[in-house]
C-alpha positions in Angstrom: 5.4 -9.8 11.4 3.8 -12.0 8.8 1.1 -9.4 8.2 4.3 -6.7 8.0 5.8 -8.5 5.3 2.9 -9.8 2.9 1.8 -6.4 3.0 5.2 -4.9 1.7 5.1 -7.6 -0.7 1.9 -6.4 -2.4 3.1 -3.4 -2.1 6.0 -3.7 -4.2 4.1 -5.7 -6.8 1.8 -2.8 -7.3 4.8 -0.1 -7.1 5.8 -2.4 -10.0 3.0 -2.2 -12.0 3.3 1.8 -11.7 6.4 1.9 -12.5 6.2 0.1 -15.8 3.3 2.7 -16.9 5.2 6.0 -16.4 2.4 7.2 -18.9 -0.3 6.4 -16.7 1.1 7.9 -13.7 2.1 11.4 -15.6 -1.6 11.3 -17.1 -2.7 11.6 -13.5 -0.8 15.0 -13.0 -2.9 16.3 -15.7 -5.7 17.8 -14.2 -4.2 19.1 -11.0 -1.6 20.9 -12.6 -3.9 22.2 -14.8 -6.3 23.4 -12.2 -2.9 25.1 -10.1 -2.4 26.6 -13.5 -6.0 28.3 -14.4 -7.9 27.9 -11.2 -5.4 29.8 -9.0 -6.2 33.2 -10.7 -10.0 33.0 -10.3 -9.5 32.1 -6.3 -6.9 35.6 -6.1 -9.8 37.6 -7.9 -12.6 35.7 -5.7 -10.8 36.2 -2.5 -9.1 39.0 -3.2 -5.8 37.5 -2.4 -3.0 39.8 -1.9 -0.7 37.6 -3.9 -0.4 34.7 -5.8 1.3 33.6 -3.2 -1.4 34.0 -0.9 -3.8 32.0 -3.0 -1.7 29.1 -3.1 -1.7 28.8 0.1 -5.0 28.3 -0.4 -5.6 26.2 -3.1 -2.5 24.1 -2.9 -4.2 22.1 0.0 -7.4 22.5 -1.8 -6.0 20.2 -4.6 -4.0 17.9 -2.5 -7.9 17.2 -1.1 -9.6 17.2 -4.4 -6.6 14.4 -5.5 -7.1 12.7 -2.0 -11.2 12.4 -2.6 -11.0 11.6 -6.0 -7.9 9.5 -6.8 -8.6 7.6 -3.7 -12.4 6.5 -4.4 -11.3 5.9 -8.0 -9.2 3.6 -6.7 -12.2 0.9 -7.2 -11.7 0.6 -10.8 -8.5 -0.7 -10.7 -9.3 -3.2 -8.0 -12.1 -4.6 -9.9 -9.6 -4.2 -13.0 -7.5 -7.1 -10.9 -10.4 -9.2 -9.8 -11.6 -9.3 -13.6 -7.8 -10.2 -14.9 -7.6 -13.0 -12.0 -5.1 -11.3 -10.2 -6.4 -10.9 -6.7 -7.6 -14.8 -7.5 -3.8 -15.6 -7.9 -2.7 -14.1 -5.2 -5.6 -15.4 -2.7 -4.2 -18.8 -3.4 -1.2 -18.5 -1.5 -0.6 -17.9 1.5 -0.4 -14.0 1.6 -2.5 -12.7 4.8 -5.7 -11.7 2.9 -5.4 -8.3 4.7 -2.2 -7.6 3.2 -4.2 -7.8 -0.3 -5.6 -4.5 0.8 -3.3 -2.7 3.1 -0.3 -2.8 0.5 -2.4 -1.5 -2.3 -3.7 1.2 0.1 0.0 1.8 0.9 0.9 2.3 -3.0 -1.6 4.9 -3.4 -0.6 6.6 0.1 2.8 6.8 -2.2 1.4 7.8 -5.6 -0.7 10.6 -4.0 2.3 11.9 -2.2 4.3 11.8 -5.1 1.5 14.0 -6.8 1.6 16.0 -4.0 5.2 16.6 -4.3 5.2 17.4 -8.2 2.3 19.9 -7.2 3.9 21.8 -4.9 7.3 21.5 -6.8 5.0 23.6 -9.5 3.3 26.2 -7.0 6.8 27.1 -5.4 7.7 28.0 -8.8 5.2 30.0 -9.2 5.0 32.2 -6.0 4.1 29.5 -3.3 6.3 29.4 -0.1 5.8 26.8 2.8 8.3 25.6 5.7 9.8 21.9 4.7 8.4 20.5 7.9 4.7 22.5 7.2 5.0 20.5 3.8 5.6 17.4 5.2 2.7 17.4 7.9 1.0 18.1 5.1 1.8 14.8 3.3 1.1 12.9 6.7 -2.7 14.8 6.3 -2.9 13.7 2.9 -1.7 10.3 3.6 -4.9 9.8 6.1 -6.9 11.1 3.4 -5.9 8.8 1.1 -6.4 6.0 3.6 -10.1 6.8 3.9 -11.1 7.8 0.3 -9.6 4.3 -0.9 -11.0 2.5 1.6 -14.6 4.0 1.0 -13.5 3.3 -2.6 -12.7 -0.2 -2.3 -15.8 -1.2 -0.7 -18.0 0.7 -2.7 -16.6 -1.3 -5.7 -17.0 -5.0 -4.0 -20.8 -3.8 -2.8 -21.7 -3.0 -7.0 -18.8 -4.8 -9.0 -20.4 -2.9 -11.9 -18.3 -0.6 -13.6 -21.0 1.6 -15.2 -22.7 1.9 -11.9 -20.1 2.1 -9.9 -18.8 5.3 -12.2 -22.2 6.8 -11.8 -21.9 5.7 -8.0 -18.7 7.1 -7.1 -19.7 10.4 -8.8 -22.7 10.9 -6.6 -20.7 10.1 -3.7 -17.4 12.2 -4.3 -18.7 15.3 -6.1 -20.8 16.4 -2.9 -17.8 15.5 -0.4 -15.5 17.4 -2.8 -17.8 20.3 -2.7 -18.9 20.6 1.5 -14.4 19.8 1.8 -14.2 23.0 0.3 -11.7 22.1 -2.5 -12.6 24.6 -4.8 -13.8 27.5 -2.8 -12.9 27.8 1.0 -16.2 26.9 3.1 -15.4 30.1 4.9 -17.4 32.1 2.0 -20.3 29.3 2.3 -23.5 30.1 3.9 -24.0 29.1 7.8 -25.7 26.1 7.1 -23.7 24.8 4.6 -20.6 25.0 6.9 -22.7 23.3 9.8 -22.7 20.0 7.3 -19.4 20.1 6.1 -19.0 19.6 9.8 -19.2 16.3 9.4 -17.3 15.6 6.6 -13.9 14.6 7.5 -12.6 15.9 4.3 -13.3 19.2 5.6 -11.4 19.0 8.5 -8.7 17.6 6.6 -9.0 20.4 4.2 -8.8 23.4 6.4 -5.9 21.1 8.6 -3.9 21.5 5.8 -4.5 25.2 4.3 -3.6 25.9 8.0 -0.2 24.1 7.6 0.5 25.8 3.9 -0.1 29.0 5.8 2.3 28.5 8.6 -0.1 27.9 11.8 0.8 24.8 12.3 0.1 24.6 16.1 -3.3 25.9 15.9 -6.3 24.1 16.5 -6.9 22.9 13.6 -4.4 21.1 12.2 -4.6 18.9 15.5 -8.2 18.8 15.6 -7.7 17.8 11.3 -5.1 15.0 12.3 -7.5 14.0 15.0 -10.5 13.2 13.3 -8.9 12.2 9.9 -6.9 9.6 11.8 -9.6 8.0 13.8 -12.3 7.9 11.2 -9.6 6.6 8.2 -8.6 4.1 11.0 -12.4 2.4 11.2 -12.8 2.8 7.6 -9.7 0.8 6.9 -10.7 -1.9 9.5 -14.2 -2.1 8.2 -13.2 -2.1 4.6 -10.6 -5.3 5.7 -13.6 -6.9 7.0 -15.7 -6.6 4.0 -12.5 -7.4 1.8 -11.7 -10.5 3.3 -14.8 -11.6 3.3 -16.2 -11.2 -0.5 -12.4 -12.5 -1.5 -12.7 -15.4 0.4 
């Protein structure tokens, strides 16, 4: 229970600190509106998508990936942002479960990222998309695990080189070939064999073709299982790992 409770307690704080920056958070919707916007009609011409409708069902998931990857692994700025400013320092004095320092700020960005979510998908409906309620909101549970292990991978990227310039140049190297063998910009589907056979094992890519199956209405197949699945176990080490390593350079 105690763990329960600090970790809804960091949670709020950094709610908080979002919510007093509106500006921040709306700065973040830039780019993957702008990518719904201008991208969509190059992925109808590409994959000769009957509809726009159609390629929203693809690309919708595509960008709730791309914001999962990068938004999530990003995340290691703003930690070492509060390590530099003392705050993790303040809080590691009392007696808040050291855990909770890490679970609750995870949490906040399982919330931000489904609030992206929402205002993307508010945006594609406008513009052609349709998807079930309950397809949509398997889809944030998908995202949610996604989230889990790209901030996770983030965070401890950011205590193993608490160096902002590398880390930037770091987190590029990492994310931008993830983002590419997920598929979040062109379906793997049009990739060559072997590039396919190594997105294999990229959970990101499970997790992206779990969720264009949901957008598309087939949410019993396989996939979306077989998405959840793997998504869930390997966010699930990553998060205990990434506790490990947190408690143990904060102590």
């Amino acid at each position: 229970m105690k763990l329960v409770r600090d970790t809804w307690l960091i949670f709020q704080y950094e709610v908080a600190l979002q919510v007093r920056n509106p500006v921040n958070v709306a700065i973040t919707l830039i780019q993957p509106i702008t990518y719904l916007l201008l991208f969509t009609p190059f992925l109808k011409s590409v994959m000769h998508a009957s509809s726009y409708s159609n390629a929203f069902q693809i690309y919708v998931p595509s960008l709730f990936a791309a914001m999962g990857v990068f938004s999530g692994m990003f995340a290691g700025f703003a930690l070492l942002g509060a390590i530099r400013q003392g705050v993790v320092t303040r809080h590691r004095v009392t007696p808040i479960s050291r855990v909770s320092l890490l679970l609750g700020r995870v949490l906040m960005y399982i919330l931000l990222l489904g609030f992206q979510g929402v205002i993307v998908t508010a945006g594609a409906i406008a513009l052609g998309l349709r998807v079930q309620p309950g397809n949509f909101l398997f889809a944030l549970v998908l995202l949610s695990l996604m989230v889990t292990l790209s901030v996770s991978v983030g965070y401890d990227l950011a205590l193993l080189v608490p160096n902002e310039s590398t880390l930037g140049t770091l987190l590029n190297s990492v994310s931008q070939p993830i983002s590419l063998l997920a598929g979040v910009l062109i379906p793997l589907s049009v990739a060559p064999l072997w590039v396919r056979r190594v997105a294999d094992w990229n959970p990101f890519a499970w997790g992206t073709n779990g969720m264009r199956a949901i957008f598309q209405g087939h949410i019993g197949s396989d996939v979306v299982w077989q998405a959840t699945l793997v998504m869930g176990l390997v966010a699930l080490v990553t998060l205990v790992l990434s506790s490990r390593l947190f408690s143990r350079e904060i102590a």
